[in-house]
C-alpha positions as CSV (number, residue, x, y, z in Angstrom):
1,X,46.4,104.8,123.9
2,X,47.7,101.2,124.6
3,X,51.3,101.0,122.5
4,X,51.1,97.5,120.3
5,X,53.5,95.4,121.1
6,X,56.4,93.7,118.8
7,X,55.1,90.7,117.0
8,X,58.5,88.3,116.3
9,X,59.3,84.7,116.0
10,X,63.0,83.9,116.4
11,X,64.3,80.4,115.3
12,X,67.6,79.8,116.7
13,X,69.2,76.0,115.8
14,X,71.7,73.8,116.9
15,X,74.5,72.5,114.6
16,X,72.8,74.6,111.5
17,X,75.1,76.3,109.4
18,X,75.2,79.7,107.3
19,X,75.0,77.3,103.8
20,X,72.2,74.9,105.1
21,X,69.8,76.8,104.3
22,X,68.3,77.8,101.0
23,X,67.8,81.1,101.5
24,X,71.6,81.5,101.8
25,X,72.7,79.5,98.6
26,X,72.3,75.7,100.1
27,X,71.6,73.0,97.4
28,X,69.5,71.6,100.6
29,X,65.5,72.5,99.9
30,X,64.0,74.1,102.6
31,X,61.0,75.9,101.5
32,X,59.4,77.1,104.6
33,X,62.6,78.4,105.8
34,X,63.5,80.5,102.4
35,X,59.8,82.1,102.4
36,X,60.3,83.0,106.2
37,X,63.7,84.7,105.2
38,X,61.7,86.2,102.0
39,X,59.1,87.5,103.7
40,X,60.8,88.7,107.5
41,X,63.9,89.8,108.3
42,X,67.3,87.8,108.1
43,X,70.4,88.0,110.2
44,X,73.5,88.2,107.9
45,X,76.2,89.5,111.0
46,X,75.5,87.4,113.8
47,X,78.3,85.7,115.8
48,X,78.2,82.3,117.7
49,X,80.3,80.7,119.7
50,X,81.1,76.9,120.0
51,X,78.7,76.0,122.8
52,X,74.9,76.8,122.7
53,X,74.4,79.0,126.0
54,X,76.8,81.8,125.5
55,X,75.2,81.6,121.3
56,X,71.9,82.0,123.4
57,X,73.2,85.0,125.7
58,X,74.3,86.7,122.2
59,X,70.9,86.4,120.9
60,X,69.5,87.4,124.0
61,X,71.4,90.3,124.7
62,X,72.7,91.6,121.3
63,X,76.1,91.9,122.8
64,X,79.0,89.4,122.6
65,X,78.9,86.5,125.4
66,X,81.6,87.7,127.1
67,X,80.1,91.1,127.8
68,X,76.8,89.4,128.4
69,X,79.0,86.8,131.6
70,X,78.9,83.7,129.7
71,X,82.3,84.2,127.8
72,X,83.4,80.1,129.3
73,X,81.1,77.8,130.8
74,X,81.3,76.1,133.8
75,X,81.1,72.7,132.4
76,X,84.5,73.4,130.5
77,X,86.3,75.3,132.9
78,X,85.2,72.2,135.4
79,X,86.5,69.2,132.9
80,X,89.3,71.1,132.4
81,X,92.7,69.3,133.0
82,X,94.4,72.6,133.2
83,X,91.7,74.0,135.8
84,X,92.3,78.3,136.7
85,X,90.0,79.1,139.8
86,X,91.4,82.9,139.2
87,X,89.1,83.0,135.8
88,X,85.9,81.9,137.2
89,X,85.9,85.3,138.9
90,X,86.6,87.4,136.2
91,X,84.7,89.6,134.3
92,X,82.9,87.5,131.4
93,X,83.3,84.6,133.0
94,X,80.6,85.0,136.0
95,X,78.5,81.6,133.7
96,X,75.2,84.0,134.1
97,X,73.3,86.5,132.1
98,X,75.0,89.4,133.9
99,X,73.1,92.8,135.1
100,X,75.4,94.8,132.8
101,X,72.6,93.8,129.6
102,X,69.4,94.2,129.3
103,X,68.0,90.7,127.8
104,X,65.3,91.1,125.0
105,X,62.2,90.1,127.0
106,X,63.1,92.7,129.2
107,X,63.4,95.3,126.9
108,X,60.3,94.5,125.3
């Protein structure tokens, strides 16, 4: 027997926050949004970070960014007046989905 496979949409957006939204007591109408939340499943303990890939690695990986390699991006460590070569080797910082998570396509 073929096993059916998960059926899912995940909407992840930049520069949204928790109150935006309807659904979560914004004064902002957004009805397609609130019946998505009625009707599916909503997130209401999920951390971000202050850029968009390591928010992206959380998602991904359902562990922190750290964990997950992408604890500081490149881009910041590089621009950077105080620049530390010793942290771009260091645990968390490797700026890649590392092999110690499994990444939700994967899983599935």
């Amino acid at each position: 027997m073929t096993q059916k496979r998960p059926n899912f949409l995940v909407i992840l957006a930049d520069e949204l926050g928790f109150s935006d939204v309807g659904c979560f007591g914004s004064e902002i109408h957004t009805p397609n949004l609130d019946k998505l939340a009625r009707e599916g499943t909503r997130f209401s303990d999920y951390h971000t970070a202050s850029a968009c890939s390591p928010t992206r690695s959380m998602l991904l990986s359902g562990t922190d960014a750290h964990l997950a390699g992408l604890g500081v991006m490149y881009e910041f460590i590089a621009s950077s007046t105080a620049r530390d070569p010793e942290r771009w080797n260091r645990p968390g910082h490797e700026e890649y989905l590392n092999h110690d998570v499994a990444a939700m396509p994967e899983v599935l």
